[in-house]
Backbone as XML, in Angstrom:
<?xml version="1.0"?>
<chain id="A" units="angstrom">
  <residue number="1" name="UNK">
    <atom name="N" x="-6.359" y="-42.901" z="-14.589"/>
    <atom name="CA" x="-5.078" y="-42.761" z="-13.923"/>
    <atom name="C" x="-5.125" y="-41.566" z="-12.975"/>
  </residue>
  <residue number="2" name="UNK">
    <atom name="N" x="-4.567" y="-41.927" z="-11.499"/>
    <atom name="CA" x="-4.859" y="-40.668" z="-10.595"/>
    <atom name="C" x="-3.857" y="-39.969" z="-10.179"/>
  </residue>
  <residue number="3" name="UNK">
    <atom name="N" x="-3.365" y="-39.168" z="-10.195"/>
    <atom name="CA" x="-2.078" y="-38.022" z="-10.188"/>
    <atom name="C" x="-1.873" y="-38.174" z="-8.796"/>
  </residue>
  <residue number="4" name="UNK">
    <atom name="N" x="-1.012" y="-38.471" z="-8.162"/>
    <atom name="CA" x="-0.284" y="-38.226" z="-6.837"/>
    <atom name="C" x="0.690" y="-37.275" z="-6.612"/>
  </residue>
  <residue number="5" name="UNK">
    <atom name="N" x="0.667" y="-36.806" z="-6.132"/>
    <atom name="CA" x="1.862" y="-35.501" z="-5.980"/>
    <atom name="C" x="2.166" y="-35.488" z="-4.270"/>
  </residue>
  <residue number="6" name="UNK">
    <atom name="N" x="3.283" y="-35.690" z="-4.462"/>
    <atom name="CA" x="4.457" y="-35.927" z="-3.240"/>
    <atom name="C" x="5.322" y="-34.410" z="-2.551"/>
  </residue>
  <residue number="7" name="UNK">
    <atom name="N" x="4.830" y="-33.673" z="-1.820"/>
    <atom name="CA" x="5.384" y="-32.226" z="-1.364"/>
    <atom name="C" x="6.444" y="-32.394" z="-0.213"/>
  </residue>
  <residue number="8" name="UNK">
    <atom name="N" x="7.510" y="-32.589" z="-0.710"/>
    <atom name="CA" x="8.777" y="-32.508" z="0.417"/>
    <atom name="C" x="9.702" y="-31.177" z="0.546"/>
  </residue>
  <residue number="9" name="UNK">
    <atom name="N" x="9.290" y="-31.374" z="2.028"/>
    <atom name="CA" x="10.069" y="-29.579" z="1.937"/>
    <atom name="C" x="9.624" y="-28.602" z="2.951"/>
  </residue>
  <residue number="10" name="UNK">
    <atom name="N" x="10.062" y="-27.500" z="3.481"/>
    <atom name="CA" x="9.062" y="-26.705" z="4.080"/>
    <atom name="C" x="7.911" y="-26.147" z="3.126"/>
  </residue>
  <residue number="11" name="UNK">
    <atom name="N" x="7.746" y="-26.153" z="2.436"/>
    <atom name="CA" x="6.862" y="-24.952" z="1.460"/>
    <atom name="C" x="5.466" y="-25.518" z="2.000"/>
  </residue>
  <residue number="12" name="UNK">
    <atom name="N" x="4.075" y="-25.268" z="1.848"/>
    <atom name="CA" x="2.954" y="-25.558" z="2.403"/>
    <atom name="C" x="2.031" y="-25.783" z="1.350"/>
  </residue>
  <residue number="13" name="UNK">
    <atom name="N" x="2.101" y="-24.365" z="0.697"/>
    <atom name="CA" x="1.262" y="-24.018" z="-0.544"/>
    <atom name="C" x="2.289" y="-24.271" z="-1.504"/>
  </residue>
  <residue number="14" name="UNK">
    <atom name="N" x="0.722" y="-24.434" z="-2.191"/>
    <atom name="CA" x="1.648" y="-24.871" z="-3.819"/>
    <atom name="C" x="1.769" y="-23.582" z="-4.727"/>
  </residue>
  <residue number="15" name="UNK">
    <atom name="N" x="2.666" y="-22.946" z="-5.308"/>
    <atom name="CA" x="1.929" y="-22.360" z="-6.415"/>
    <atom name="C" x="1.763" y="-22.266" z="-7.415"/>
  </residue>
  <residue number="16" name="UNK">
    <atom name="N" x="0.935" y="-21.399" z="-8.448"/>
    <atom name="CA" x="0.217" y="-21.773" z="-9.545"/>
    <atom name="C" x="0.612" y="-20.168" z="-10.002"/>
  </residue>
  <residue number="17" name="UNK">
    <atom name="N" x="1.067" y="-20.267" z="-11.579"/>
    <atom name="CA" x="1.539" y="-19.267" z="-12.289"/>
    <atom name="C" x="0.230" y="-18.308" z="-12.936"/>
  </residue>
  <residue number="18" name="UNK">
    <atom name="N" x="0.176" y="-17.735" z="-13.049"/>
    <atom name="CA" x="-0.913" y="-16.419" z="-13.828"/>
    <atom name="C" x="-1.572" y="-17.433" z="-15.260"/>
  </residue>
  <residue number="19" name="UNK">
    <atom name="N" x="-0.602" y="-17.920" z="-15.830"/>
    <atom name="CA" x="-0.962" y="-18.973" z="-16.826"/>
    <atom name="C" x="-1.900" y="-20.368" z="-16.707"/>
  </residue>
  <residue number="20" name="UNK">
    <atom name="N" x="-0.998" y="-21.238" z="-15.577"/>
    <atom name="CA" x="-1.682" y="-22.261" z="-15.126"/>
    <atom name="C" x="-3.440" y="-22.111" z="-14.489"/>
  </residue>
  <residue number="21" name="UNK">
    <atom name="N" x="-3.240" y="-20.846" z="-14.042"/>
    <atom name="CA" x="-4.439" y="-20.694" z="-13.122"/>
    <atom name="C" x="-5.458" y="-20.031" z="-14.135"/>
  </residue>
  <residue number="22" name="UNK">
    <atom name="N" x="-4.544" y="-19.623" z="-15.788"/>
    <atom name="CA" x="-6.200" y="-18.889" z="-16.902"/>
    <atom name="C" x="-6.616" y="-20.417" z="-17.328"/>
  </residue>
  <residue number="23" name="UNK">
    <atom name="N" x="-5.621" y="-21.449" z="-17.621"/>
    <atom name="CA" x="-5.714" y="-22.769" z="-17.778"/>
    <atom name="C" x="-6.660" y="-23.382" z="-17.101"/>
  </residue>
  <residue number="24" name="UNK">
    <atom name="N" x="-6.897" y="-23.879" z="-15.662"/>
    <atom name="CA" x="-7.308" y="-24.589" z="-14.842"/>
    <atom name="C" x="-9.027" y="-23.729" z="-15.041"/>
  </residue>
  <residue number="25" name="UNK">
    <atom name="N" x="-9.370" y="-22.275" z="-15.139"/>
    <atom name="CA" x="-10.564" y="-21.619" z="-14.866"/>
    <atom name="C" x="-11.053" y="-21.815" z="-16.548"/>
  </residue>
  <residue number="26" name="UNK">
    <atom name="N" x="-10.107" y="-22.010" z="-17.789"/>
    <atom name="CA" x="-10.855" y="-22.128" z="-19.355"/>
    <atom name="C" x="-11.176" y="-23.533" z="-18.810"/>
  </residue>
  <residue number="27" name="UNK">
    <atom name="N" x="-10.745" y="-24.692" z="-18.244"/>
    <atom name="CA" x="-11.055" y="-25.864" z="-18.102"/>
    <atom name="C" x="-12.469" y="-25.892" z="-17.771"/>
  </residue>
  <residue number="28" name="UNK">
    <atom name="N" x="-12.903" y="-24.793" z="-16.987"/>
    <atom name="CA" x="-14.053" y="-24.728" z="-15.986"/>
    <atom name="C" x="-15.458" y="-24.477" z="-16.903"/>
  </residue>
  <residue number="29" name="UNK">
    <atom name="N" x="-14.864" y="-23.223" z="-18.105"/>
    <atom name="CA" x="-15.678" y="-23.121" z="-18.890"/>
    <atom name="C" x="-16.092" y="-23.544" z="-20.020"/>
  </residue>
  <residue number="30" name="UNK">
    <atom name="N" x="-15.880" y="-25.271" z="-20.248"/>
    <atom name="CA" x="-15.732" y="-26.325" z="-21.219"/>
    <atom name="C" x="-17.020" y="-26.784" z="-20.756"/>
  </residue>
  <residue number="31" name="UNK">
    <atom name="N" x="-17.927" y="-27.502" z="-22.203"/>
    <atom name="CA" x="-18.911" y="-28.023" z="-21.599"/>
    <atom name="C" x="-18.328" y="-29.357" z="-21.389"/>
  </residue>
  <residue number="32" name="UNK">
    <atom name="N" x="-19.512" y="-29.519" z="-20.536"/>
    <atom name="CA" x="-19.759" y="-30.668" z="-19.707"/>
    <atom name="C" x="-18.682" y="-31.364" z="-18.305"/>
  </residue>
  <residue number="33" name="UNK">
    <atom name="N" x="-17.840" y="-29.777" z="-18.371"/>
    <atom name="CA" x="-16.941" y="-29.707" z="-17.157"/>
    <atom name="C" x="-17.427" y="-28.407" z="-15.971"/>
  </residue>
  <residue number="34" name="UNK">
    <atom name="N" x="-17.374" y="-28.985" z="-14.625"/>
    <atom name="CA" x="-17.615" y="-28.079" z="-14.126"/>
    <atom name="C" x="-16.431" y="-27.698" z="-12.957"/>
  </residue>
  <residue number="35" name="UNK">
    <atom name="N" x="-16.942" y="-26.658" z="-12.163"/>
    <atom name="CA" x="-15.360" y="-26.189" z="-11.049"/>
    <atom name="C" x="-15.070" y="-27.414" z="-10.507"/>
  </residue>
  <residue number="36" name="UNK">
    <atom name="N" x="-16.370" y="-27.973" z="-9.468"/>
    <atom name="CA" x="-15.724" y="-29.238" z="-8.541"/>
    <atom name="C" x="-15.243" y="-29.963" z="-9.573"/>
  </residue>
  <residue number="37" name="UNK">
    <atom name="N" x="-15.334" y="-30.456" z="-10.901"/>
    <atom name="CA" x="-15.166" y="-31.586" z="-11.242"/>
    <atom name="C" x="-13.432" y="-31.194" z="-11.534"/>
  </residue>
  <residue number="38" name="UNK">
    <atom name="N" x="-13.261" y="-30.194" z="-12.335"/>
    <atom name="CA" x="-11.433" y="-29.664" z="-12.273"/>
    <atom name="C" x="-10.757" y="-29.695" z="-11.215"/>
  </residue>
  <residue number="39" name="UNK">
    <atom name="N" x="-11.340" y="-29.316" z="-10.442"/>
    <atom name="CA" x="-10.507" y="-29.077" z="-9.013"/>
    <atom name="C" x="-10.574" y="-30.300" z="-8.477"/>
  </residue>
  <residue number="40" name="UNK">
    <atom name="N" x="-11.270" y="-31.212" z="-8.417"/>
    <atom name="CA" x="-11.454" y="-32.862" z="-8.044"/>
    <atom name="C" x="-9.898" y="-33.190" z="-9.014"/>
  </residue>
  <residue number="41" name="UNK">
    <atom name="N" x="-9.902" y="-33.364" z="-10.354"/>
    <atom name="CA" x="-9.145" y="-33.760" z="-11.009"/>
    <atom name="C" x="-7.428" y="-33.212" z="-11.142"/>
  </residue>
  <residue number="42" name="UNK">
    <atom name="N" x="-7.556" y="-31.996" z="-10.908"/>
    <atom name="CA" x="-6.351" y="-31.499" z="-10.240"/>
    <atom name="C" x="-5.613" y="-31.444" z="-8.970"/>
  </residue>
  <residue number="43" name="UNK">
    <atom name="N" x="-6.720" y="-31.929" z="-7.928"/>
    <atom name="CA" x="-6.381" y="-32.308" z="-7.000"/>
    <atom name="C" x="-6.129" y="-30.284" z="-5.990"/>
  </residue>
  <residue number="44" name="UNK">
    <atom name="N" x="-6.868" y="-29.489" z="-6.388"/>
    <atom name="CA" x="-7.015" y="-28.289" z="-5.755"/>
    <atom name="C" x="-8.750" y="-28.260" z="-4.910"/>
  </residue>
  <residue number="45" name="UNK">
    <atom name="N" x="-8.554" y="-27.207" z="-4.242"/>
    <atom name="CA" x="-9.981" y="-26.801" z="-3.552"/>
    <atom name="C" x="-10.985" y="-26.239" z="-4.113"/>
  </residue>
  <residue number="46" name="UNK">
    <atom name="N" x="-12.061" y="-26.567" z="-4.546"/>
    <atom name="CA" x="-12.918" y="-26.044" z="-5.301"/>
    <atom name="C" x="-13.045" y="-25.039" z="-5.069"/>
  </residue>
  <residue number="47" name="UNK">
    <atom name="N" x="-13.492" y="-24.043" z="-3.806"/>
    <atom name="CA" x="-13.135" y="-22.598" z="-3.573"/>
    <atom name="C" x="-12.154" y="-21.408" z="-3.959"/>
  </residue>
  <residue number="48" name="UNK">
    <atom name="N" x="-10.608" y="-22.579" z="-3.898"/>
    <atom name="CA" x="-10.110" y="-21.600" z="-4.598"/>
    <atom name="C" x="-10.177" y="-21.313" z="-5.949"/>
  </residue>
  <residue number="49" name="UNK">
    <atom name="N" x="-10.252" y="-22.819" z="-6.986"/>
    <atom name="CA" x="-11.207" y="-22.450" z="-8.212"/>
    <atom name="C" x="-11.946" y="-21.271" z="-8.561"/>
  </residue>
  <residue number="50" name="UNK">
    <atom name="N" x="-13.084" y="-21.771" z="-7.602"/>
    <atom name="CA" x="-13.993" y="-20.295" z="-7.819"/>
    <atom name="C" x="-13.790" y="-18.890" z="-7.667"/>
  </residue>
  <residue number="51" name="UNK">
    <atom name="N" x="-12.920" y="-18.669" z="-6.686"/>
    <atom name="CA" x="-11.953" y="-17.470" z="-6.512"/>
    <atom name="C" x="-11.361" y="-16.976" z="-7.672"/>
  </residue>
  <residue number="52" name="UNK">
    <atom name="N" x="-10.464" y="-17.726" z="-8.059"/>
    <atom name="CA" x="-9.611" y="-17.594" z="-9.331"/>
    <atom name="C" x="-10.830" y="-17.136" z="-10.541"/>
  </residue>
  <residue number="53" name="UNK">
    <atom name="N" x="-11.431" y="-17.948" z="-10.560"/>
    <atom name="CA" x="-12.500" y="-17.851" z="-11.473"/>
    <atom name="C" x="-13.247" y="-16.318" z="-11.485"/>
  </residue>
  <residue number="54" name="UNK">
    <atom name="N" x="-13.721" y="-15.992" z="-10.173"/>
    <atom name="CA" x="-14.123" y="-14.433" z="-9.643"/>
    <atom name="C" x="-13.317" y="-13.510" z="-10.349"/>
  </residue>
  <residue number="55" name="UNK">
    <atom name="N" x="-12.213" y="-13.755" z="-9.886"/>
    <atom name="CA" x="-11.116" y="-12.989" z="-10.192"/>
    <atom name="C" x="-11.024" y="-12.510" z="-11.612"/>
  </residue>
  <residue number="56" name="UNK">
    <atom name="N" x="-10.799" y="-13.811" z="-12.367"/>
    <atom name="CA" x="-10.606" y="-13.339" z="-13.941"/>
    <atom name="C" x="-12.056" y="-12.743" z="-14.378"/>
  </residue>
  <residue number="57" name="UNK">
    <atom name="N" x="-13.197" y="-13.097" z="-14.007"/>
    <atom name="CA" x="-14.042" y="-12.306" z="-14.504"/>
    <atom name="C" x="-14.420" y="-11.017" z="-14.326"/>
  </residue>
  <residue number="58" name="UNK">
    <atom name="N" x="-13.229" y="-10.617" z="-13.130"/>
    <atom name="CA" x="-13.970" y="-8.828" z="-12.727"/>
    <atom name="C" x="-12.106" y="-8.027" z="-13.448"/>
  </residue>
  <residue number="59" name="UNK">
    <atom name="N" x="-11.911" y="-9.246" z="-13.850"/>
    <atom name="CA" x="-10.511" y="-8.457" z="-14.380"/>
    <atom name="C" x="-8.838" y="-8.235" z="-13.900"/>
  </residue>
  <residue number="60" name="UNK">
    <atom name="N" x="-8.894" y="-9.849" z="-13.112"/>
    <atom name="CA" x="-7.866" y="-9.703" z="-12.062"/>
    <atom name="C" x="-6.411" y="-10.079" z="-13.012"/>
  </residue>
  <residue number="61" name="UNK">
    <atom name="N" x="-6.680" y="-10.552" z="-13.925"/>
    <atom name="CA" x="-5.630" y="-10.861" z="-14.742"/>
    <atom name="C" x="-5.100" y="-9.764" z="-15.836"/>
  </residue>
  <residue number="62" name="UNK">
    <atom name="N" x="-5.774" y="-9.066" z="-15.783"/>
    <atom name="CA" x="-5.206" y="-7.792" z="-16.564"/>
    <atom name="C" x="-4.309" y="-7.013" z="-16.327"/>
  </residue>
  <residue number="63" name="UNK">
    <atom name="N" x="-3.819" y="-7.087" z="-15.049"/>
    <atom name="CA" x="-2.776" y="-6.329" z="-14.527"/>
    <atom name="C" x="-1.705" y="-7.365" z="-14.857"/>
  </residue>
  <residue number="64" name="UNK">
    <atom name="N" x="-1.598" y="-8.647" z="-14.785"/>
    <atom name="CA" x="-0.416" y="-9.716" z="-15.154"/>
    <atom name="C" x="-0.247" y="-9.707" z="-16.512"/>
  </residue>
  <residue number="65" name="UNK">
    <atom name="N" x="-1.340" y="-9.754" z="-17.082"/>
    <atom name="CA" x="-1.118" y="-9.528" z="-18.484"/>
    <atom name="C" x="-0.602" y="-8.139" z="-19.441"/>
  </residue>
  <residue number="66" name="UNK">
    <atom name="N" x="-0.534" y="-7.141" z="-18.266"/>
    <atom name="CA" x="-0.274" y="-6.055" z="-18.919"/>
    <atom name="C" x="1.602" y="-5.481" z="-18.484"/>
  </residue>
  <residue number="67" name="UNK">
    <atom name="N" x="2.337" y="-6.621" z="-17.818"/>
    <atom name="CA" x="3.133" y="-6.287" z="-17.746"/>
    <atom name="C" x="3.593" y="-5.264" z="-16.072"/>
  </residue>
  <residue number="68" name="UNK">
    <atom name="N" x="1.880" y="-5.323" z="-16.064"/>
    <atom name="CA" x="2.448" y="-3.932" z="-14.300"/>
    <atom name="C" x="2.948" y="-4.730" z="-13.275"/>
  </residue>
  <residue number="69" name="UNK">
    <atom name="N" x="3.738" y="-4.267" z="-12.189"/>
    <atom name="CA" x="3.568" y="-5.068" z="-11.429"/>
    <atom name="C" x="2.299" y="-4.975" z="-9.948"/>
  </residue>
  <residue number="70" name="UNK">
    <atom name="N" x="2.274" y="-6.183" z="-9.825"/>
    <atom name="CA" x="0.966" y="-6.314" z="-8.498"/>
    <atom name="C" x="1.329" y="-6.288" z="-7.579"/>
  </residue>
  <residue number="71" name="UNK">
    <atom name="N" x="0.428" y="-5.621" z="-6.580"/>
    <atom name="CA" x="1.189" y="-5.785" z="-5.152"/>
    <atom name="C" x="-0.203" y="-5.971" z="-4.219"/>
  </residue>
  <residue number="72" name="UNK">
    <atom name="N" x="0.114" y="-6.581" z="-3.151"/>
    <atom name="CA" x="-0.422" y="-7.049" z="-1.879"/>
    <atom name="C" x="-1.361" y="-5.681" z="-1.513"/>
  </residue>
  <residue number="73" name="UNK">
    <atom name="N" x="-2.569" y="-6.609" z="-0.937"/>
    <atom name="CA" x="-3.652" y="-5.770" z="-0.484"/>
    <atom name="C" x="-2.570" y="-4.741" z="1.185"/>
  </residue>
  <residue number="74" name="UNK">
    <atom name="N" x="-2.199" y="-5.805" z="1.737"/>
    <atom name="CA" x="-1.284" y="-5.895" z="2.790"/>
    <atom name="C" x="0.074" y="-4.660" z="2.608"/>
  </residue>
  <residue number="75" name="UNK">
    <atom name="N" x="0.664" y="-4.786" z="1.638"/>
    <atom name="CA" x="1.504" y="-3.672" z="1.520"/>
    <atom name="C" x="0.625" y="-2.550" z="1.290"/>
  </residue>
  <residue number="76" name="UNK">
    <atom name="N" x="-0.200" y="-2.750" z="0.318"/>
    <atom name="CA" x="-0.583" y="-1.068" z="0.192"/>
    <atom name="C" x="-1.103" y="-0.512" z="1.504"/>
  </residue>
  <residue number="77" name="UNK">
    <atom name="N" x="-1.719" y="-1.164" z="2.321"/>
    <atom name="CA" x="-2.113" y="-0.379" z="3.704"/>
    <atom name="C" x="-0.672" y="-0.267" z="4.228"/>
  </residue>
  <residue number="78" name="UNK">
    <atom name="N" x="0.107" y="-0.746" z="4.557"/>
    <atom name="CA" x="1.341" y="-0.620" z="5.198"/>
    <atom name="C" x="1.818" y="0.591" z="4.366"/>
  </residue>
  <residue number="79" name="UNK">
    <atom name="N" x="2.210" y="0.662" z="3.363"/>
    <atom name="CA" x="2.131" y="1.975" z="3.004"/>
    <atom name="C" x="1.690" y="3.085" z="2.677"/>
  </residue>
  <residue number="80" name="UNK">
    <atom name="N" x="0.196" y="3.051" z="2.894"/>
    <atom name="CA" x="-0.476" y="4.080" z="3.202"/>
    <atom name="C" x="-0.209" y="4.595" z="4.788"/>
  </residue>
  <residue number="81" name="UNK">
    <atom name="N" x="0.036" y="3.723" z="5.753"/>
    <atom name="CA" x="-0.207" y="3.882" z="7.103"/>
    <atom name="C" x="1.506" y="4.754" z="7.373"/>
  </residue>
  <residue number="82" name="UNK">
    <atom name="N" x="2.137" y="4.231" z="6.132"/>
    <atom name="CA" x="3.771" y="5.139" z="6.279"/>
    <atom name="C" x="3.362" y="6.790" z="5.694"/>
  </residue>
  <residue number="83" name="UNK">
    <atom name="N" x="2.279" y="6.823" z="4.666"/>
    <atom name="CA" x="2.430" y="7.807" z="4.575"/>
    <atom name="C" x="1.716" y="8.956" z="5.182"/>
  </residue>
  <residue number="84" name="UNK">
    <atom name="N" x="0.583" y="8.226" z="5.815"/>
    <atom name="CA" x="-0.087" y="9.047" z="6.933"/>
    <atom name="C" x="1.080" y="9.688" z="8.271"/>
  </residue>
  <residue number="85" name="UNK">
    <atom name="N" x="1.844" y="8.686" z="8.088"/>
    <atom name="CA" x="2.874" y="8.739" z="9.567"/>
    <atom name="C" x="3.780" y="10.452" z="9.181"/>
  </residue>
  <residue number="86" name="UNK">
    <atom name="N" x="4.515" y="10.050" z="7.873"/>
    <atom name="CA" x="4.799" y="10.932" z="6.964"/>
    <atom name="C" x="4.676" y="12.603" z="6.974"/>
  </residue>
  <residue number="87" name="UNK">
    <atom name="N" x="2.671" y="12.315" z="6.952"/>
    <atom name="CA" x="2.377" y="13.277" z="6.351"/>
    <atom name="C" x="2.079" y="14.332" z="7.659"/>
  </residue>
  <residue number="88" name="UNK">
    <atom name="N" x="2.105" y="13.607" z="8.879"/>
    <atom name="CA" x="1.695" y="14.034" z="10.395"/>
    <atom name="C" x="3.030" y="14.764" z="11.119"/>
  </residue>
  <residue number="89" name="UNK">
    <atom name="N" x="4.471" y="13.827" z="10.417"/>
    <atom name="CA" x="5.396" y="14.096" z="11.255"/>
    <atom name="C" x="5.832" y="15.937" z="10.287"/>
  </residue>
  <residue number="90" name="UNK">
    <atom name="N" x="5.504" y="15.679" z="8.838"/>
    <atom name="CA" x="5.547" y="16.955" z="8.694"/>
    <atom name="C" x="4.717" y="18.333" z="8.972"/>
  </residue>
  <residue number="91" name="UNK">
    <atom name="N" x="3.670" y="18.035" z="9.079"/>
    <atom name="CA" x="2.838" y="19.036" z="9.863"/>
    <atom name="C" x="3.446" y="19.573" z="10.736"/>
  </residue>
  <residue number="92" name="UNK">
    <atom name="N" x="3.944" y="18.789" z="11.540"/>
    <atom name="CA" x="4.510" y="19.148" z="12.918"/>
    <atom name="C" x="5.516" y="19.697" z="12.998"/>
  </residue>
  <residue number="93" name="UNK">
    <atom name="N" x="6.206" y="19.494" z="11.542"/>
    <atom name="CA" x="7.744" y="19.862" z="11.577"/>
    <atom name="C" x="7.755" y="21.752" z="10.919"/>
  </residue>
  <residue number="94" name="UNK">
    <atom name="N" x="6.203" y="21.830" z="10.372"/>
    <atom name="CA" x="5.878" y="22.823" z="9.340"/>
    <atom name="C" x="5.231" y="23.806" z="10.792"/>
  </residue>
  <residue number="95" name="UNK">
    <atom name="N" x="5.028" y="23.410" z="11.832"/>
    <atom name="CA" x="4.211" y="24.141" z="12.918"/>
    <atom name="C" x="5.300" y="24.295" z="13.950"/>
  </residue>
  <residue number="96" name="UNK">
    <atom name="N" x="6.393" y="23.960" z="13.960"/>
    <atom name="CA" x="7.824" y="23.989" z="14.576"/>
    <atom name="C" x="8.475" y="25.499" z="14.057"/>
  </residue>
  <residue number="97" name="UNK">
    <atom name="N" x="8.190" y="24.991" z="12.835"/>
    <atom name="CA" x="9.358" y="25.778" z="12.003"/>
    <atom name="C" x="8.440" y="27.310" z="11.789"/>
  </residue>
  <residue number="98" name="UNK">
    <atom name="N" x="7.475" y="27.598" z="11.974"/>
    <atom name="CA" x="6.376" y="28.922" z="12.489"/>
    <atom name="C" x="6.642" y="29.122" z="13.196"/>
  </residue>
  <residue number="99" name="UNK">
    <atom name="N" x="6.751" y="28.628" z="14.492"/>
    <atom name="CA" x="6.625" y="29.487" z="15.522"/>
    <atom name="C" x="8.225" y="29.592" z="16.153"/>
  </residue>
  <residue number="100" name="UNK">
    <atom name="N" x="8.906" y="29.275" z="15.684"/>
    <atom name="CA" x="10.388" y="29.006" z="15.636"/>
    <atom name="C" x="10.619" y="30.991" z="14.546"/>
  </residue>
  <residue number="101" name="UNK">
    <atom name="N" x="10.102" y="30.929" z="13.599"/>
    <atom name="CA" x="9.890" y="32.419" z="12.855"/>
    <atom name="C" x="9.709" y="33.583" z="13.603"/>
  </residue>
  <residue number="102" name="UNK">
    <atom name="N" x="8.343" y="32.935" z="14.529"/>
    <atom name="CA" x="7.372" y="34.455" z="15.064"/>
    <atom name="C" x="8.040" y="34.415" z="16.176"/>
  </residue>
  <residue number="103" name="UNK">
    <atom name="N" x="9.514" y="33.466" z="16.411"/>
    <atom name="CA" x="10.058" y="33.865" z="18.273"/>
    <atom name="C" x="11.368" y="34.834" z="17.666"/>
  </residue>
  <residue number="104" name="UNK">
    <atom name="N" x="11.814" y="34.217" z="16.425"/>
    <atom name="CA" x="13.155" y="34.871" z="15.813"/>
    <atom name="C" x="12.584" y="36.803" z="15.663"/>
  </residue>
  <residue number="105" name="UNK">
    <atom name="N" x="11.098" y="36.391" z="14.891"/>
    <atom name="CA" x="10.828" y="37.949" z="14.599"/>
    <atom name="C" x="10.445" y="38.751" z="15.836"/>
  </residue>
  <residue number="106" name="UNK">
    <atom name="N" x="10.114" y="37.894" z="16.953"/>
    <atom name="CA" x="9.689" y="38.969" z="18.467"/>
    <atom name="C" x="11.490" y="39.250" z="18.740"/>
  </residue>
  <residue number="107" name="UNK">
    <atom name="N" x="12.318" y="38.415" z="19.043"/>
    <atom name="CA" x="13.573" y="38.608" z="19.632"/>
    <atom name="C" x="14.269" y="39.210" z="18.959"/>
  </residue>
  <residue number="108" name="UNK">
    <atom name="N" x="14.048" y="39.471" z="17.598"/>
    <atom name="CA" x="14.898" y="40.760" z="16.633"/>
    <atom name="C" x="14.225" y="41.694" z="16.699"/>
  </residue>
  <residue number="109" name="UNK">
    <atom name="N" x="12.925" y="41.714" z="17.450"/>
    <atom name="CA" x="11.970" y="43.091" z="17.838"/>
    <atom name="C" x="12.605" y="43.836" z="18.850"/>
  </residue>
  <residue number="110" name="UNK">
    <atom name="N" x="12.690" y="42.271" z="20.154"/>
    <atom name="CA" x="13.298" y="43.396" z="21.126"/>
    <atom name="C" x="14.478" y="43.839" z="21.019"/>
  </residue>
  <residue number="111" name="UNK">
    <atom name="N" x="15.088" y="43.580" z="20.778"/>
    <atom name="CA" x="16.438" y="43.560" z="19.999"/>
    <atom name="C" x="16.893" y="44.785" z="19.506"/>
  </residue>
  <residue number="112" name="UNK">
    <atom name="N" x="16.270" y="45.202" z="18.872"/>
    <atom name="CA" x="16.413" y="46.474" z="18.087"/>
    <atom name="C" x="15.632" y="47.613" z="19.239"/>
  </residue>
  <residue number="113" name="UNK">
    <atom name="N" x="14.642" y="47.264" z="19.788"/>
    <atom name="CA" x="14.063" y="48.149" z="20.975"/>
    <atom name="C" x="15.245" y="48.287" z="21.795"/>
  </residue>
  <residue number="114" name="UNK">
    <atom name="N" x="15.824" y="47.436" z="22.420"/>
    <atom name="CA" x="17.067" y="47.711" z="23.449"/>
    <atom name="C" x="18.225" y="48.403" z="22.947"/>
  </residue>
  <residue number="115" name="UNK">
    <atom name="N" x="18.401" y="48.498" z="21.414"/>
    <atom name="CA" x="19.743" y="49.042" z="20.739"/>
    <atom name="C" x="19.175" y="50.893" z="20.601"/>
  </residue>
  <residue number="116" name="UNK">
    <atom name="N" x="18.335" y="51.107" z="21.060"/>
    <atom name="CA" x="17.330" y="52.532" z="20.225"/>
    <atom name="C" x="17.951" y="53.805" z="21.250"/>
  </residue>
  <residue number="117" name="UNK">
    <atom name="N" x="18.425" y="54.700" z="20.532"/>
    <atom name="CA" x="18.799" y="55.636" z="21.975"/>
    <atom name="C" x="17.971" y="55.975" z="22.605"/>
  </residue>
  <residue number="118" name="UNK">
    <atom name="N" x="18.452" y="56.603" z="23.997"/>
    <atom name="CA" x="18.152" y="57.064" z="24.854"/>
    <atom name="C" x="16.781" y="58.432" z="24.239"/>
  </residue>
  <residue number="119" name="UNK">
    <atom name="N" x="15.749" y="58.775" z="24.813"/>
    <atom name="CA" x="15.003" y="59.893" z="24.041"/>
    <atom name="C" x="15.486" y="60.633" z="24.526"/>
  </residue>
  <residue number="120" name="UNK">
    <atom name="N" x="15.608" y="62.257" z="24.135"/>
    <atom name="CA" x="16.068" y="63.151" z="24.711"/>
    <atom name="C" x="14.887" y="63.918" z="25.893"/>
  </residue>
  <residue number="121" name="UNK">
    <atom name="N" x="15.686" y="63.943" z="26.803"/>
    <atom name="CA" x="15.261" y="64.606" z="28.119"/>
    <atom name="C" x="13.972" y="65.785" z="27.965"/>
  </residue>
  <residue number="122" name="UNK">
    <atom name="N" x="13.029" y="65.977" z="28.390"/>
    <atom name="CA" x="11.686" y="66.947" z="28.458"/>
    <atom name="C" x="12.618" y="67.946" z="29.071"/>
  </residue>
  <residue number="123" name="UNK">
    <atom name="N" x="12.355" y="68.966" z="28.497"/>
    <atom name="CA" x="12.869" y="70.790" z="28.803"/>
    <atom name="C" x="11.776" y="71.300" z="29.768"/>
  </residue>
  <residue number="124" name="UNK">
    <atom name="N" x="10.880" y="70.920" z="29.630"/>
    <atom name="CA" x="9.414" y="71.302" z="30.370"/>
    <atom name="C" x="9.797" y="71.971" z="31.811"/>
  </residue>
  <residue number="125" name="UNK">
    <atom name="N" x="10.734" y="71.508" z="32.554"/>
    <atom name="CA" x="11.126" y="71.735" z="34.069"/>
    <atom name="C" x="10.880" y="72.968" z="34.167"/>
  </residue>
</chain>
């Protein structure tokens, strides 16, 4: 009997839960079953099989299983690239705020030079 599956809708991809997908890769490691032959029978791409398969063996499911949450290769550069932005605009704001100091401490220099009396006059004549 051959499974037909009917996709109406915008959606493109299908997806497959953290569960379904330890399911579909223990299928893989049954004897006398192999990836193409699951992925033939499920009606998926043998590649991504093997992917999935990659995956759980270097430990990709441990983070689902542990409750963390996962995030996109894609966000984390996007937010690294915020915090570089971040970390530049404060520099700048930290090299502002110096020399913004050393103009306050020259202009309370002269400042006090212009307030200083007069010296008293040389008798010398």
């Amino acid at each position: 009997m051959e499974r037909i599956e009917v996709v109406t809708g915008v959606q493109r991809r299908r997806r497959y839960s953290p569960r379904e997908k330890a399911e579909l890769v223990a299928l893989c490691d049954q004897p006398g079953m192999s990836v193409s032959l699951v992925a033939r029978r499920h009606g998926i791409s043998a590649s991504l099989l093997f992917r999935w398969r990659k995956l759980m063996h270097e430990g990709g499911m441990t983070a689902a299983g542990g409750g963390e949450d996962v995030v996109s290769a894609s966000e984390v550069k996007a937010l690294k690239r915020q915090v570089r932005e971040l970390e530049r605009l404060l520099g700048r704001k930290t090299m502002e705020t110096e020399i913004l100091k050393e103009a306050l401490e020259v202009a309370q220099a002269k400042k006090l030079i212009s307030r200083m009396p007069l010296l008293p006059e040389d008798d010398t004549r």
